[in-house]
Wavefront OBJ file of the C-alpha trace (Angstrom):
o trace
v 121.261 79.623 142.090
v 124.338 78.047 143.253
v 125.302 78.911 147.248
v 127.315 82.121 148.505
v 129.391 81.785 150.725
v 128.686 82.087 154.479
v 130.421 85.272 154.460
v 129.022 87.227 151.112
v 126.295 89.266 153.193
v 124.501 92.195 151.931
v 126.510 94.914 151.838
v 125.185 98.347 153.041
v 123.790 100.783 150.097
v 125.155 103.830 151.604
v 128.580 101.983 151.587
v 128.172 101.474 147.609
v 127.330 104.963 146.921
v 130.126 105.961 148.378
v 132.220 104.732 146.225
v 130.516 105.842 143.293
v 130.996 109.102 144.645
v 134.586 108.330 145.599
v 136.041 106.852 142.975
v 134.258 107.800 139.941
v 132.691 110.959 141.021
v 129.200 110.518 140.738
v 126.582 111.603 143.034
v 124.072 109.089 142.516
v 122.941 105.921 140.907
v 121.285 106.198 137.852
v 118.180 103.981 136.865
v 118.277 100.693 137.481
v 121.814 100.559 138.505
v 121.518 101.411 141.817
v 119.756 97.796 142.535
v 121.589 95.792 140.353
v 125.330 96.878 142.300
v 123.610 95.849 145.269
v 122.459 92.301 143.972
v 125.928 91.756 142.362
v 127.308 92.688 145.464
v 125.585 90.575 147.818
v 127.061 87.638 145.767
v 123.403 87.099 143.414
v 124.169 86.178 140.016
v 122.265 88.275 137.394
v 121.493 88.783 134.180
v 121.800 92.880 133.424
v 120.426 94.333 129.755
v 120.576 98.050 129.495
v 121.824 100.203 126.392
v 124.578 101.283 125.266
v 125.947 104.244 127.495
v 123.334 103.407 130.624
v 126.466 102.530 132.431
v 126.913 98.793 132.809
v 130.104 99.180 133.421
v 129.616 100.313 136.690
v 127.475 97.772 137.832
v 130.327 95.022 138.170
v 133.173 97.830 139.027
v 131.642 99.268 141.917
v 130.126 95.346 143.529
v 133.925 94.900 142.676
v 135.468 97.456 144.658
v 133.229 97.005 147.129
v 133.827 93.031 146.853
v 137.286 93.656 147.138
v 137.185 96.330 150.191
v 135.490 93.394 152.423
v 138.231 90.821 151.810
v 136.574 89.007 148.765
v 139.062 89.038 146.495
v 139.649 89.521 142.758
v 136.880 90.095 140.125
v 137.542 88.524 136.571
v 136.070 90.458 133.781
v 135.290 88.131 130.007
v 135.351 90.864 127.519
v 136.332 89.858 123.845
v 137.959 92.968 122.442
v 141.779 94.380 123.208
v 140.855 97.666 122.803
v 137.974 97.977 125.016
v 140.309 96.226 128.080
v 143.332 98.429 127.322
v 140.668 101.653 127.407
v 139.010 100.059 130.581
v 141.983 99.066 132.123
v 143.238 102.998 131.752
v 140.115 104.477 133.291
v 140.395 102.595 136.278
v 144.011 103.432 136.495
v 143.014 107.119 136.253
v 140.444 106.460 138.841
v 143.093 104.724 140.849
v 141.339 101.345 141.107
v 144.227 98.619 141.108
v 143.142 96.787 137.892
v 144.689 94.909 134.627
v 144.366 92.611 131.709
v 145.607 89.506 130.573
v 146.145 89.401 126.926
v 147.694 88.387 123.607
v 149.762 92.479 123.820
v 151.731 91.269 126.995
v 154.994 89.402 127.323
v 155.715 86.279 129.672
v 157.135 88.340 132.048
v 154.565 91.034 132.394
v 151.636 88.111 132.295
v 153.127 86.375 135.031
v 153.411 89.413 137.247
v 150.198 89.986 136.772
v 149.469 86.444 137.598
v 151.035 86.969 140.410
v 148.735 90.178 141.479
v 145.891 88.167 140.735
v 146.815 85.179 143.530
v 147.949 87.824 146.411
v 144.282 89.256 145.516
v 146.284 92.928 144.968
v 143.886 93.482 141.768
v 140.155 94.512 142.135
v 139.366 93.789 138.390
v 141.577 91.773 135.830
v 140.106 91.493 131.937
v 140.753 88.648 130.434
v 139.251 87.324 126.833
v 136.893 84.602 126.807
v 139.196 82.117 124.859
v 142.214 82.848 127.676
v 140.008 82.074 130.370
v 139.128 79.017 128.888
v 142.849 77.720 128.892
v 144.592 74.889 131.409
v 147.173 77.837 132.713
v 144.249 80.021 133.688
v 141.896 77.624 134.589
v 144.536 76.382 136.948
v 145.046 80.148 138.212
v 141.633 80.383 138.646
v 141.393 76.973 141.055
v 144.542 78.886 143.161
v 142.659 81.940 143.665
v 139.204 79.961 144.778
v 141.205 78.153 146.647
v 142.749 81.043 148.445
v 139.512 83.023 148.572
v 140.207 85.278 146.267
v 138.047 84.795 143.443
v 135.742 87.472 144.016
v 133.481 87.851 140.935
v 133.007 86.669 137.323
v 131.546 89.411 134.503
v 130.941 88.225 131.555
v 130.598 91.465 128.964
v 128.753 91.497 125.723
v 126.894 87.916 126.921
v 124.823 87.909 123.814
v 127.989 86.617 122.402
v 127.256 83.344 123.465
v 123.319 82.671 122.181
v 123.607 81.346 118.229
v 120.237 83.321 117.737
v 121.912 86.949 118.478
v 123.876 88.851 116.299
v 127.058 88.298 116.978
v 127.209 84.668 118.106
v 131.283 83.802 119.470
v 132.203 80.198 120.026
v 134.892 81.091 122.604
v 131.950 82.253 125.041
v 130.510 78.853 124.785
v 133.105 77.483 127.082
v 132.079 79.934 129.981
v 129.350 77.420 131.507
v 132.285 75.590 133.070
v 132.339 78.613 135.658
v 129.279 77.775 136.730
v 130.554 73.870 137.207
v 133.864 74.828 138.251
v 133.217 77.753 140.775
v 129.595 77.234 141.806
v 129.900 79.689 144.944
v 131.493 82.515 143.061
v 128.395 84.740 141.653
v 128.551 86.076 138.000
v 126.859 88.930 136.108
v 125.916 88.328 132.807
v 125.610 91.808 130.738
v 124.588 92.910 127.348
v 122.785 96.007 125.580
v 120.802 94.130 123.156
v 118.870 90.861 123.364
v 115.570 89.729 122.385
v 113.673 87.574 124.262
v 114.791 84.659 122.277
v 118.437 85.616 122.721
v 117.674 86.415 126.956
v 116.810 83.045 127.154
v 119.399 81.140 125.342
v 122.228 83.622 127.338
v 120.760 82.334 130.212
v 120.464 78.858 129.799
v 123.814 78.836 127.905
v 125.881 80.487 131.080
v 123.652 78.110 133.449
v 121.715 81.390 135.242
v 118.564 79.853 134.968
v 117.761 80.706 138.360
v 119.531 84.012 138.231
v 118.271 87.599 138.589
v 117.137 89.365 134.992
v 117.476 93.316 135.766
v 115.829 94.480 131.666
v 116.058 98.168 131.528
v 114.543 100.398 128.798
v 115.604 99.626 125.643
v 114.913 103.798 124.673
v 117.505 105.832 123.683
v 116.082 109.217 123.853
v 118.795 111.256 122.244
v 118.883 109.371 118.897
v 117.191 110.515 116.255
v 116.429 107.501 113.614
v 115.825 107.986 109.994
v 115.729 105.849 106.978
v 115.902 107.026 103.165
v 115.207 105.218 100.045
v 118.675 104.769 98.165
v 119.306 106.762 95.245
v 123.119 107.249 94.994
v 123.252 106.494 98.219
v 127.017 107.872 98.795
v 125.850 111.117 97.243
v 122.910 110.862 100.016
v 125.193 110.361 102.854
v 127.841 113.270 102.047
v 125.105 115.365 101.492
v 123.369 114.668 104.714
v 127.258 114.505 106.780
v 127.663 118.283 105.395
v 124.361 119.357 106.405
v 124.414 117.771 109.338
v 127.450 116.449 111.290
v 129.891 118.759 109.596
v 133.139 117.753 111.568
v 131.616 115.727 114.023
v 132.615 111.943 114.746
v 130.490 108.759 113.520
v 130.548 105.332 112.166
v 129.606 104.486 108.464
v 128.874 100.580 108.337
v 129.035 99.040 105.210
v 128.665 95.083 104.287
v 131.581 94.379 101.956
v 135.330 95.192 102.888
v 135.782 96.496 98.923
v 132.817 99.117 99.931
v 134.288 100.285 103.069
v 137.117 100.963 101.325
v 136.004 102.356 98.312
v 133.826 104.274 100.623
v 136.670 106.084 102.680
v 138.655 107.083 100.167
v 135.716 108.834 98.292
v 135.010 110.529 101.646
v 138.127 111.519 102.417
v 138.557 112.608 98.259
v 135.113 114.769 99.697
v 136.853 116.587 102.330
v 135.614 114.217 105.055
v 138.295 112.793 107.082
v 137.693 109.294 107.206
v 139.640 106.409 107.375
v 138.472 102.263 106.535
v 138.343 99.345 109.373
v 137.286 95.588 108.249
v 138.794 92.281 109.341
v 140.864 92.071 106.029
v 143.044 94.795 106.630
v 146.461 93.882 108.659
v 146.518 93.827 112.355
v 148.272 96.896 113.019
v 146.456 98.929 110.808
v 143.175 98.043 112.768
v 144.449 99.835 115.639
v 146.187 102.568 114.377
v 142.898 103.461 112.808
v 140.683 102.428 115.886
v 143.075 104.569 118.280
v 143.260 107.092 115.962
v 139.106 107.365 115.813
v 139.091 107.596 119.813
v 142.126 109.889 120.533
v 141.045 112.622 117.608
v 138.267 114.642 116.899
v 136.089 114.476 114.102
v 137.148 111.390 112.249
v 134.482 109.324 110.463
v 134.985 105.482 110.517
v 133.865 103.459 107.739
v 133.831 99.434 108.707
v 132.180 96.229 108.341
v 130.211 95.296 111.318
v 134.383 93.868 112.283
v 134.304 97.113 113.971
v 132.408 98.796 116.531
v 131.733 96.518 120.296
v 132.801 97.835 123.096
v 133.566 101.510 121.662
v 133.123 103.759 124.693
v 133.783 106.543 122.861
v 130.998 109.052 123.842
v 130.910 112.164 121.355
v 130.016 109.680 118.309
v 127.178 111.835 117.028
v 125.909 109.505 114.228
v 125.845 105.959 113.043
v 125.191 105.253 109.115
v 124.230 102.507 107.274
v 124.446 102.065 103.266
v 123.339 99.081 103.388
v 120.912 96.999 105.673
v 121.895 95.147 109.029
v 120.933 91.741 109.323
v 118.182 91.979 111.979
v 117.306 94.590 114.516
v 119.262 93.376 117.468
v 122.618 94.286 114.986
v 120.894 97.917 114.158
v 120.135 98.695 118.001
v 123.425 97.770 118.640
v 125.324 99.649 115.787
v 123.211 102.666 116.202
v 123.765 102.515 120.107
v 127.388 103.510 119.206
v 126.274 106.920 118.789
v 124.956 109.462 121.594
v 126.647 107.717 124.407
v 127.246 111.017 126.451
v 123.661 111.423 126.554
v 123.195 114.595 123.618
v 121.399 114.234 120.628
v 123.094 112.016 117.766
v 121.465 110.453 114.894
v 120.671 107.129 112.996
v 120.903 107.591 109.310
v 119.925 104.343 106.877
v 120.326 104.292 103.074
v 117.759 101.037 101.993
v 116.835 99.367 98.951
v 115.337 96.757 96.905
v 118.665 94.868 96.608
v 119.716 94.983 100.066
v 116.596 93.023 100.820
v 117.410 90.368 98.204
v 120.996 90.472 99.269
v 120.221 89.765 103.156
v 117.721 87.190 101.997
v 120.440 85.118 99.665
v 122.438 85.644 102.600
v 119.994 83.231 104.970
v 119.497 80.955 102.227
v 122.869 80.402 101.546
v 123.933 79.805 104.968
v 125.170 76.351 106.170
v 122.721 76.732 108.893
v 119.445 74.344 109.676
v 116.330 75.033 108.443
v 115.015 76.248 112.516
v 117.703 79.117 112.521
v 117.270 80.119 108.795
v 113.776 80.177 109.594
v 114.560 82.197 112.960
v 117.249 84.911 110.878
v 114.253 85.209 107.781
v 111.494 86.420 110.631
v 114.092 88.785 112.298
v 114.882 90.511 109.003
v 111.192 90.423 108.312
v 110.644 92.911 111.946
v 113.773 95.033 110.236
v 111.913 95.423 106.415
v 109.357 96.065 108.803
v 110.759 98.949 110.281
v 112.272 100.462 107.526
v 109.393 100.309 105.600
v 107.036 101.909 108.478
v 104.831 104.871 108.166
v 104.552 105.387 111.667
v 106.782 106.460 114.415
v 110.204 104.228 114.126
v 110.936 104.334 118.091
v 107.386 102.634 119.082
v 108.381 99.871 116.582
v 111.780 99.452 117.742
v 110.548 99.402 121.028
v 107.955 96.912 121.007
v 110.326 94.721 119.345
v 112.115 93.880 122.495
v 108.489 93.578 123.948
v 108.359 97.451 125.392
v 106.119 99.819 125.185
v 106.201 103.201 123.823
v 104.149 106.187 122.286
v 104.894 107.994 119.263
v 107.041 111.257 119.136
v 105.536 113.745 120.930
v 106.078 117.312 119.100
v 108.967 119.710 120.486
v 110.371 117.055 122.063
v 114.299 117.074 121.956
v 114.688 114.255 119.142
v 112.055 113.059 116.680
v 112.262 110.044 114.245
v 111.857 111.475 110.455
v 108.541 109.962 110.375
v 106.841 111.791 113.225
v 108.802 114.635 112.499
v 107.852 114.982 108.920
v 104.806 112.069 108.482
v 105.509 110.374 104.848
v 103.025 110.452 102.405
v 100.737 107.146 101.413
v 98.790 106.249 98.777
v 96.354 103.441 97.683
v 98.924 100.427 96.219
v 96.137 98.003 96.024
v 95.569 97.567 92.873
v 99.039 98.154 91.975
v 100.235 95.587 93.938
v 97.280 92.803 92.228
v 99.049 94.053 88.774
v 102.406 93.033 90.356
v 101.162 89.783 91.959
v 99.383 89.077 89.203
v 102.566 89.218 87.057
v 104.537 87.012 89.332
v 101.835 84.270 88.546
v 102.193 84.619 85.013
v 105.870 84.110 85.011
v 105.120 80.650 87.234
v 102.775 79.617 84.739
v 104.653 80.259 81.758
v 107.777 78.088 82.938
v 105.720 75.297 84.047
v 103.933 75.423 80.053
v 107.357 76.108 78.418
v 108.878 73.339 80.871
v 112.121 76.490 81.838
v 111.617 75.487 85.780
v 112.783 78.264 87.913
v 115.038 81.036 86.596
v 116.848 84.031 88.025
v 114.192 86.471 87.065
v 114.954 89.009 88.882
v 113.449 92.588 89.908
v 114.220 94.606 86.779
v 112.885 91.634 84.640
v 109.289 91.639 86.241
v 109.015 95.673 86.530
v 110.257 95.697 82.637
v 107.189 93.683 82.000
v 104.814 95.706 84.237
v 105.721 98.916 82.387
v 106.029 97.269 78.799
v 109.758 97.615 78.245
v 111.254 95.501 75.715
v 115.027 93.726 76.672
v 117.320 91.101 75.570
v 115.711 88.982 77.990
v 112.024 89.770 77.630
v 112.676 88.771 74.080
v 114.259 85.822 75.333
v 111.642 85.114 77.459
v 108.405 85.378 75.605
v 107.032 87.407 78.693
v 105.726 89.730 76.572
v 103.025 87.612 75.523
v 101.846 87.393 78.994
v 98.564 88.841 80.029
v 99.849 91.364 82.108
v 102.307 92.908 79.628
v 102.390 96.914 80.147
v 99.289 96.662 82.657
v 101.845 99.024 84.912
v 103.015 101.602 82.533
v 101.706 104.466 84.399
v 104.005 103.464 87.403
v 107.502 104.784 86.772
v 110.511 102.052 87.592
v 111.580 103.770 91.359
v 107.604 103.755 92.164
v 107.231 99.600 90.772
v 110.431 98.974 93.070
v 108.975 100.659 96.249
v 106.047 98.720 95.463
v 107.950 95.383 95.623
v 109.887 96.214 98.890
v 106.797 96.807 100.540
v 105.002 93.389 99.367
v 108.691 91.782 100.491
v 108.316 93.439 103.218
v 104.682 92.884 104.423
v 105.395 89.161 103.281
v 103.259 89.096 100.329
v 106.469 88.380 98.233
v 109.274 85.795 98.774
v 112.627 85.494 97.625
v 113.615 82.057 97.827
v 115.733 79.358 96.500
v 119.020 78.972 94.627
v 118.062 81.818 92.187
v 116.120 84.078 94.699
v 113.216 83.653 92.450
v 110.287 86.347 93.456
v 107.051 84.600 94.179
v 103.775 85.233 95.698
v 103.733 84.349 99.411
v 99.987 82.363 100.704
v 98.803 85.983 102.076
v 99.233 87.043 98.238
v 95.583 85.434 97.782
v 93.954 87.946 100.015
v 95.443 90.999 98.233
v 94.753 89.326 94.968
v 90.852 88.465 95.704
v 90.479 92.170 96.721
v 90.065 91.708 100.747
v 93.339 93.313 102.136
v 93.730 97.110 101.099
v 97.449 98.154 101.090
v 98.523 101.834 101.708
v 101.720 101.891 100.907
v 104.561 104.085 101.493
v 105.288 106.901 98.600
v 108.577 106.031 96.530
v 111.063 109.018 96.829
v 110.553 110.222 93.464
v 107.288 110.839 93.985
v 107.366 113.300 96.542
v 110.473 114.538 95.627
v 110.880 118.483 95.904
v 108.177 118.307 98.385
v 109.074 120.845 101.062
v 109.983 119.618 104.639
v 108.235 119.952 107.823
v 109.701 122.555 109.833
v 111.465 124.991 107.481
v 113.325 121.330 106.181
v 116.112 121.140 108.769
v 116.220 117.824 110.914
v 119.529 118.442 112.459
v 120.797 117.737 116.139
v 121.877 121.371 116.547
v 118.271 123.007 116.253
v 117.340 120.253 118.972
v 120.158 121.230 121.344
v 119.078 123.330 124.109
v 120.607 127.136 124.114
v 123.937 127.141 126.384
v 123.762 128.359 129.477
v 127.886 129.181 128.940
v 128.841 133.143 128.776
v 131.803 134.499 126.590
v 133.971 134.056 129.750
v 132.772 129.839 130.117
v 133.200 129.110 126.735
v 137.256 130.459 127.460
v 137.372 128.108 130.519
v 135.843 124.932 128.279
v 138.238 125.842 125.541
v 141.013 125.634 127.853
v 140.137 122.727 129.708
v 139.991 120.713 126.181
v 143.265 121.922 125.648
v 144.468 120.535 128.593
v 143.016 117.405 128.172
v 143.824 117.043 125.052
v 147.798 117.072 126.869
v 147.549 115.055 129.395
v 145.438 112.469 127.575
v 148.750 112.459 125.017
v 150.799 111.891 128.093
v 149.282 109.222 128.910
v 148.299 107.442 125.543
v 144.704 107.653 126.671
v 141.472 108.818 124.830
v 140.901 112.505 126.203
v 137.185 110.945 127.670
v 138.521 108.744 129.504
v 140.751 111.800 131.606
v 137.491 113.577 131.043
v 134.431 113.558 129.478
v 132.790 116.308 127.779
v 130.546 116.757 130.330
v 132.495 116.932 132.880
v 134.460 119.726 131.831
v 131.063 121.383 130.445
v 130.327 121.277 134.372
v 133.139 122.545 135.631
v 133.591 125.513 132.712
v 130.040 125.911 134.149
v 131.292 126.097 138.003
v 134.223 127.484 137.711
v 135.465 125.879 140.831
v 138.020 128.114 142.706
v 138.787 125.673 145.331
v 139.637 121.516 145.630
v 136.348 121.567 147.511
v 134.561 123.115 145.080
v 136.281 121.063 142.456
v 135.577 117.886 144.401
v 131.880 118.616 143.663
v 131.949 118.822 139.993
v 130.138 116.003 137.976
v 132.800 112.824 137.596
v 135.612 114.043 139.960
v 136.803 111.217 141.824
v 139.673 111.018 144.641
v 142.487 110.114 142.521
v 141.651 112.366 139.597
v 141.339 115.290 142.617
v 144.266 114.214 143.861
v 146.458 114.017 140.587
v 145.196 116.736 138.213
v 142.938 119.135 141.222
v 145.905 121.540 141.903
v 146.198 122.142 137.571
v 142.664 122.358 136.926
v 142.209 124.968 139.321
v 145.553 127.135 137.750
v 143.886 126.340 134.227
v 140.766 127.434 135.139
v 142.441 130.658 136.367
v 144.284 131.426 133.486
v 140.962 131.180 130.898
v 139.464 133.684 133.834
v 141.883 136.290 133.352
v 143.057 135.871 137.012
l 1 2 3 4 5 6 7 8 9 10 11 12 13 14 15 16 17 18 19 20 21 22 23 24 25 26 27 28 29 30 31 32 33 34 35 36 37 38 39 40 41 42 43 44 45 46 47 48 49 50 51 52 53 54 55 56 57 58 59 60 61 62 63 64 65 66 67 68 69 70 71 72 73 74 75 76 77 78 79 80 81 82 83 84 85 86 87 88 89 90 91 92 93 94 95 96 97 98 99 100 101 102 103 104 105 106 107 108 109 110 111 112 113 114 115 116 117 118 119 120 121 122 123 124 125 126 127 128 129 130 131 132 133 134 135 136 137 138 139 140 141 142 143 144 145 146 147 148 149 150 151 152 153 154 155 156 157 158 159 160 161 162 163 164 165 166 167 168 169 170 171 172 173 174 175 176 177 178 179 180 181 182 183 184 185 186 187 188 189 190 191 192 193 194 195 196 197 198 199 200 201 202 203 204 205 206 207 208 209 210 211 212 213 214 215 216 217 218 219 220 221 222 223 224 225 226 227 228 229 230 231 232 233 234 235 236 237 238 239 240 241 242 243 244 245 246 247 248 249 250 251 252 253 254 255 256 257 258 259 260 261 262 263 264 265 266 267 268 269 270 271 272 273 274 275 276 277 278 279 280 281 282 283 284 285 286 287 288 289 290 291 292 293 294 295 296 297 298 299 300 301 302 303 304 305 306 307 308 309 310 311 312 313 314 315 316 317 318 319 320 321 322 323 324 325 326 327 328 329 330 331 332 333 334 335 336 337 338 339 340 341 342 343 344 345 346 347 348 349 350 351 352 353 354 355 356 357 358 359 360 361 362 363 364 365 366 367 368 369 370 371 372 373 374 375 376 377 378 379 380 381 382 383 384 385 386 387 388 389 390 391 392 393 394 395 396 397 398 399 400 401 402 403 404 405 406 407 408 409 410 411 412 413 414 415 416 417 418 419 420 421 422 423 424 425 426 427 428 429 430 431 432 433 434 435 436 437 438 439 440 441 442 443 444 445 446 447 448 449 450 451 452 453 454 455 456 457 458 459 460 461 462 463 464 465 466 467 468 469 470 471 472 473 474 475 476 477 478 479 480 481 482 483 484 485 486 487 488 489 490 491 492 493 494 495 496 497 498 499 500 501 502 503 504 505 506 507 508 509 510 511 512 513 514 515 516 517 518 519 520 521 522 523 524 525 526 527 528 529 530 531 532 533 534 535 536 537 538 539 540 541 542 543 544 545 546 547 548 549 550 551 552 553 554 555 556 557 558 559 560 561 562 563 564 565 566 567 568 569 570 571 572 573 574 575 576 577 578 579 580 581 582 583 584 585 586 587 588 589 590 591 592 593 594 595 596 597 598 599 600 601 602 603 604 605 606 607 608 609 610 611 612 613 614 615 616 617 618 619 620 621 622 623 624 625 626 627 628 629 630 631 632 633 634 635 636 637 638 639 640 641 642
């Protein structure tokens, strides 16, 4: 670990806590993060993986306040999106922590004042993107402010950013080992709320913290609900499940093409659903009028490519779609981790079929990539098919993924993945699946004896000659002189597909080469010969009109616990939105970041009367006592009748 300097002792835990209670209005540390503020404190550098909304934010803000209070200068914070440092930037300024960023937004002038902030060590935090940091002009500032001693800190956000074998690799992060050359006694935190083990050890090797401290949280997200349904009109699916569900509540639908997200919107919005489109082909300024405009309203559905979505703090999303498959499960954690950040119950809602499988699969293929990371990206979508296609409970397998333990969904429990709450129904696909197999070796045989060499024959071609169906290309073909013609006529085409998933899926069946030809993998033998059973998941059809488990309603609201809020509360809350919803207009903020919901929820709960008894409500700092106290208590008032 490279050396601290003489001065960067331990700094006392009550001291730290303090300021979480000061500044951000907190009464304790939660988890894990109570020993990883005072590692990063102390000057160790770390590695720090916890989810989405587990707070990771404050466990470089608060080592940086505290950093700063003893004389230790300015912390520099690598975070790749605009957004997310304008947003972070404004909650610290609400907070009053002295803090800014350095970005493409600002003029000369305004980037060299900050500048000069930064070298008089008058900032606590500045934000700055990892291809700035990078450049001669701040590497030079940078070498002033060590120089000084007044380089406090380096955080370097969204770190799985720099490992090729996450999700979303960035080349710009590669240049952050030179801080570790550059500035070996300034400590840096490394943080990130997905990463395999794969990924946790190229980050690390990657940012030179080889010898650095790895704080790994839980990877379980409590509040989210996960669920997965086979696609049949699978925009039909979603509205239907939106208007049952998350009537006028906010979420993210990802799709993979920008044509789809847009198509996708405007049918939404053509629905009733207010939603508007975000992908990397629309103009600059559109991207953020959209992105502000999804955190400063209410109840706006996004629909994006995966272009959108890091570093979103905005906490009331209550569900993350997908119509059509992520690449590997480190992108789905992620994506779905958007949702539920305030800690109440959201959901995870996946549309998944046969062709997104072949899709993501010509995808790898196709890729200018070696054959080690193709191999790598084929296994990780493997663990994803794997998931999707599970019987049992989806949290254990997402969980043991990232190599943690779990047990299944426990009945009346506040959130329960669709399988545990309503357990699917299996059936024997053995022989089924030998009929299938069977056919794929006929169509091998019969181009090596015609001398046709591989062809594009895709799924409909094969389950065409499993059920007997005649087409312009089984003509074509011949295949109907195979052996197995019609052997799988009592199968119906949605049941033969389901079938194949699950083979691709359990790796019985590949898709490979230039035509994404379907062929039987080497554990095909066993299920041929008879010696593996399969019990395979029931195609949708099948048990369609099948009544649900629990009087068929899955939705947050009958998991949300009564309110404990009279007729007289639910006036205060009211108001207090209201208000926020004002001041956060003001001030060209997102109303959380003046507030949360729960904050207000506690003090509509309280009903604080006095600044003291404000000054004890959940996320009331100093400076937000000081600046809004005096108007929270005449709001309150006023909703009270007084």
């Amino acid at each position: 670990m490279p050396s601290r300097p003489a001065s960067d002792t331990p700094l006392a835990a009550p001291a730290l806590a303090a300021i979480l209670h000061e500044v951000f209005g907190y009464p304790a540390f939660r988890g894990p993060q109570a020993e990883i503020v005072a590692h990063a404190a102390a000057g160790g550098d770390g590695l720090v993986l916890m989810p989405t909304g587990g707070g990771k934010s404050l466990c470089y803000q608060v080592p940086a306040i505290a950093r700063h209070r003893a004389g230790r200068g300015v912390t520099i914070v690598v975070s790749p999106l605009i957004a997310l440092m304008h947003d972070q930037v404004g909650a610290l300024d609400e907070a009053g922590v002295p803090a800014a960023f350095l970005n493409s937004t600002l003029d000369s002038t305004e980037a060299a004042r900050i500048e000069r902030a930064m070298l008089a060590g008058e900032l606590v935090l500045v934000y700055v993107a990892p291809e700035r940091l990078s450049t001669p002009r701040m590497q030079a500032q940078l070498d002033a402010m060590a120089a000084a001693g007044r380089l406090s800190m380096f955080a370097i956000d969204e770190a799985h950013c720099v490992s090729q074998w996450g999700h979303d690799f960035r080349e710009d992060y590669l240049a952050l080992s030179m801080l570790a050359e550059r500035h070996p006694g300034v400590p840096r935190l490394a943080l990130t709320a997905t990463a395999d083990a794969h990924t946790r050890a190229d980050i690390l090797e990657r940012l030179a913290l080889q010898d650095a401290r790895v704080f790994l949280s839980s990877f379980d997200r409590p509040n989210i609900a996960y669920r997965v349904v086979e696609k049949d009109e699978p925009r039909k699916q979603l509205l239907a499940w939106l208007r049952a569900e998350h009537e006028g509540e906010a979420g993210i639908v990802y799709c993979q093409s920008r044509k789809k997200v847009e198509d996708t919107a405007t049918w939404l919005s053509a629905e009733g659903i207010p939603a508007l489109p975000y992908h990397a082909g629309l103009d600059a300024g559109m991207r953020q009028r959209h992105q502000d405009r999804f955190l400063r309203e209410e109840g706006l559905v996004m629909v994006a490519t995966i272009a959108f979505g890091m570093g979103i703090d905005k906490p009331d999303v209550r569900f993350v779609a997908h119509l059509d498959l992520p690449k590997n499960i480190e992108a789905y954690y992620q994506e779905t981790g958007r949702s539920g950040r305030d800690g109440e119950p959201a959901e995870a809602w996946m549309a998944y079929g046969l062709a997104d499988v072949v899709q993501q699969r010509r995808m790898i293929d196709e890729s200018p990539a070696d054959e080690t990371f193709k191999r790598l990206q084929r296994d990780k979508l493997d663990a994803l098919l794997a998931l999707a296609e599970a019987t049992d409970c989806r949290r254990v397998r997402l969980l043991r993924y990232f190599d943690e333990g779990s047990t299944p969904c426990q009945p009346g429990l506040q959130q329960l993945c669709d399988n545990c709450r309503q357990p699917p129904a299996t059936w024997d696909g053995t022989e089924a699946a030998r009929k299938l197999l069977s056919t794929l070796l006929r169509i091998q045989q019969h181009a090596r004896d015609t001398g046709r060499g591989a062809r594009a024959y895709g799924a409909g071609h094969v389950i065409d000659i499993l059920r007997g169906k005649r087409s312009d290309k089984v003509a074509q073909t011949g295949h109907d002189q195979l052996s197995t013609w019609a052997i799988g006529a009592e199968l119906a085409e949605t049941q033969w597909r389901s079938v194949l998933r699950q083979l691709i899926a359990l790796g019985h069946v590949l898709v490979e080469g230039e035509y994404q030809t379907l062929a039987p993998s080497e554990s095909a033998r066993a299920v041929l010969r008879g010696e593996v059973a399969l019990h395979l998941r029931q195609a949708a059809e099948a048990v369609r009109g099948r009544p649900k488990a629990g009087g068929g309603s899955s939705s947050r609201r009958a998991a949300l616990p009564p309110s404990d809020l009279d007729a007289a509360g639910l006036d205060r809350l009211a108001a207090l939105k209201a208000w926020r919803g004002e001041v956060a207009r003001e001030h060209n903020l997102p109303a959380y970041i003046v507030f949360n919901d729960a904050t207000l929820l506690d003090m509509a709960r309280r009903a604080p009367a006095t600044l003291a008894e404000l000054a004890e409500v959940h996320g009331v700092g100093a400076k937000k006592l000081e600046a809004y106290g005096r108007e929270l208590i005449r709001v309150l008032d006023a909703a009270t009748g007084g």
